[in-house]
C-alpha positions in Angstrom: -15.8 -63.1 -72.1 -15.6 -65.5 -74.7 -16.4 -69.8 -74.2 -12.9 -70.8 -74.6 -11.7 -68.3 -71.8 -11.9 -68.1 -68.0 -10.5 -64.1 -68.2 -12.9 -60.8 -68.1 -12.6 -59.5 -71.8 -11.5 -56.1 -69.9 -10.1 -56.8 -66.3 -10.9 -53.3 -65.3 -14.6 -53.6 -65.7 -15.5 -55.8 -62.2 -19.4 -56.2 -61.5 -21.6 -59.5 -61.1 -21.0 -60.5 -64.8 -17.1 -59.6 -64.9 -15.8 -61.0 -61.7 -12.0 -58.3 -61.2 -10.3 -61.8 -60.6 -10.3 -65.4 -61.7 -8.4 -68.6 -61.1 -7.6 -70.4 -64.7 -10.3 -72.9 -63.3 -13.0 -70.3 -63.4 -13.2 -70.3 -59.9 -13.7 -66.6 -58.6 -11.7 -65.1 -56.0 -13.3 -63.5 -52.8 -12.0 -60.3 -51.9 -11.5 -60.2 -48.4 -14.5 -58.3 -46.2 -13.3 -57.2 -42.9 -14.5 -59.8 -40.7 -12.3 -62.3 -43.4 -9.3 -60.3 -42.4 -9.5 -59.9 -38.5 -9.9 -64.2 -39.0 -6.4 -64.0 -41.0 -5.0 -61.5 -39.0 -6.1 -62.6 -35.7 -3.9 -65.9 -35.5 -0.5 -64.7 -36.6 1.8 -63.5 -34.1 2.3 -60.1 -35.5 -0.8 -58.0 -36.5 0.1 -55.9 -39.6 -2.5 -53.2 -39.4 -3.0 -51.9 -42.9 -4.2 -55.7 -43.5 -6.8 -54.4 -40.9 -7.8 -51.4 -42.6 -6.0 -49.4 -39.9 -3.1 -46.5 -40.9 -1.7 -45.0 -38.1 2.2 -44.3 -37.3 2.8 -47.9 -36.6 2.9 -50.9 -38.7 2.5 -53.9 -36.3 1.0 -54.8 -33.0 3.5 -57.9 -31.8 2.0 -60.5 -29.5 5.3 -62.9 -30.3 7.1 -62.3 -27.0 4.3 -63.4 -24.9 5.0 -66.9 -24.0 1.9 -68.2 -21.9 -0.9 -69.1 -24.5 -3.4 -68.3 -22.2 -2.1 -64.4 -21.8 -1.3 -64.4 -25.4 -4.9 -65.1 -26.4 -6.5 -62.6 -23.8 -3.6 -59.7 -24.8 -5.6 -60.5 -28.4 -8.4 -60.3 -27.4 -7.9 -56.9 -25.6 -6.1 -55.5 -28.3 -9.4 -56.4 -30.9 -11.3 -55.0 -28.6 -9.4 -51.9 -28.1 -9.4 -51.3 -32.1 -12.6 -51.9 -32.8 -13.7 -49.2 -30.6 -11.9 -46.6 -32.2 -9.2 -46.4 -29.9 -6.0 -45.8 -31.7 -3.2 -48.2 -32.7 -0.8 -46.3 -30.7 -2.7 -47.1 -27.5 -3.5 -50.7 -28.2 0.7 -51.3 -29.1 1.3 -49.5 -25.7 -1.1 -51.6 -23.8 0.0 -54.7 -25.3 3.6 -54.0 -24.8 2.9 -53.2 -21.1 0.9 -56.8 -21.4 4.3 -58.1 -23.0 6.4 -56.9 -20.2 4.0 -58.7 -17.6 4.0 -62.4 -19.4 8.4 -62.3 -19.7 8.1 -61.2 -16.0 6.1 -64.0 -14.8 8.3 -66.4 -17.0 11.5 -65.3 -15.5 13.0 -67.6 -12.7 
């Protein structure tokens, strides 16, 4: 790299001398380890599994149409659970769809 700039002299070399990316500031930017992406992943109402590292037939475990907070955050929990034991995504989706069905039927009148 030379003084004046912020930018690897060959982006393709990454190591602890040539950061693979920079901010114009100089500021390096983490890439995300995996406990970085279950804290992203974890809050938004649609888990995109490939952001987890996980590729199976589906895309997306959906925890939008759960409206009590408190079944919400257990059906996450479950579901984190369920992956991180090697269970597939398939399985967790069902579960959590069955979970889904529960939480509109206690909503209804």
């Amino acid at each position: 790299m030379s003084e004046t700039s912020h930018m690897p002299a060959d982006p393709g070399k990454a190591g602890p001398e040539r950061p693979r990316l920079q901010l114009h500031t100089g500021q390096r930017i983490e890439e995300p380890t995996p406990r970085n992406v279950w804290d992203i992943e974890y809050d938004r109402e649609v888990w995109r599994l490939r952001e987890l590292g996980i590729k199976a037939k589906i895309a997306h475990i959906l925890f939008d149409r759960i409206p009590q907070p408190w079944l919400k955050d257990l059906a996450k929990r479950w579901a984190r659970w369920r992956l991180s034991t090697g269970l597939g995504a398939e399985s967790a989706a069902s579960g959590t769809r069955a979970i889904t069905h529960f939480a509109q039927f206690l909503a209804s009148p």
